[in-house]
N, C-alpha and C positions, 0 to 999 in steps of 0.2 A: 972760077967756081964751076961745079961742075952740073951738067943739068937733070931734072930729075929721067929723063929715058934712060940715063947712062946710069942713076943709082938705080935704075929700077934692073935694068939688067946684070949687074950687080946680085942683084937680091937673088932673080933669079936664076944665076949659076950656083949659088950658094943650098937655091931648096931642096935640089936633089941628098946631097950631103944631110943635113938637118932631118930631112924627114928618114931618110935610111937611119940612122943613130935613133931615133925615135922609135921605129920599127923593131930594131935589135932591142931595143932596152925593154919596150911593152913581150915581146917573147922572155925574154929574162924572167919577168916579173909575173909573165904566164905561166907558169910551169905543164898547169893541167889542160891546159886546151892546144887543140893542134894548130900549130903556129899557118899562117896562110904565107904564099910564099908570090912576094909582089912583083910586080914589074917594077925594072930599074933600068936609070936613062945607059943606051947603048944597045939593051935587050932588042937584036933586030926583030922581032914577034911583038915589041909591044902595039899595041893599036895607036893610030893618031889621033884619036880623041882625046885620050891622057895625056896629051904632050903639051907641053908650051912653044910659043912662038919660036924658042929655039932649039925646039928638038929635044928638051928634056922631060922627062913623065913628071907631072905636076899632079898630078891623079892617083891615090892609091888603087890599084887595080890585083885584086890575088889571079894568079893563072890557073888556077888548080877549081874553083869553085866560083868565081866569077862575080865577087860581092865586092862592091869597092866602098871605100870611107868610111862612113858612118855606119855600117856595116858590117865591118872588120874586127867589131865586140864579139861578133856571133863565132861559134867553131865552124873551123875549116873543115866542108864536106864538100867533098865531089859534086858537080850538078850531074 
């Protein structure tokens, strides 16, 4: 049986994927607002804040205006 560190890591290769397809789909359905354009795991510029333990952005972070998560309702504006 397998133990939970190895499904947990698991999960987290998986989030990067999930939350991008998420990201596409909420711009779709955006039409009128300017999409914010996020950090994605590989981006060598993303910050290590956002990342997880293995080096993937767990963090919605836009590069462009600098609003992350829960935040990301608002339009994308320049800081």
């Amino acid at each position: 049986m397998r133990n939970l560190s190895h499904i947990l890591d698991e999960m987290a290769d998986e989030a990067p994927r999930i939350r991008d397809a998420i990201a596409a789909a909420y711009v779709r359905l955006s039409p009128t607002r300017t999409a914010h354009r996020l950090y994605k795991t590989g981006d060598p510029d993303a910050p290590d804040v956002i990342k997880d333990r293995n080096g993937h952005v767990a963090l919605d972070l836009c590069r462009v205006c600098g609003r992350a998560e829960s935040l990301l309702s608002e339009r994308c504006e320049p800081a």
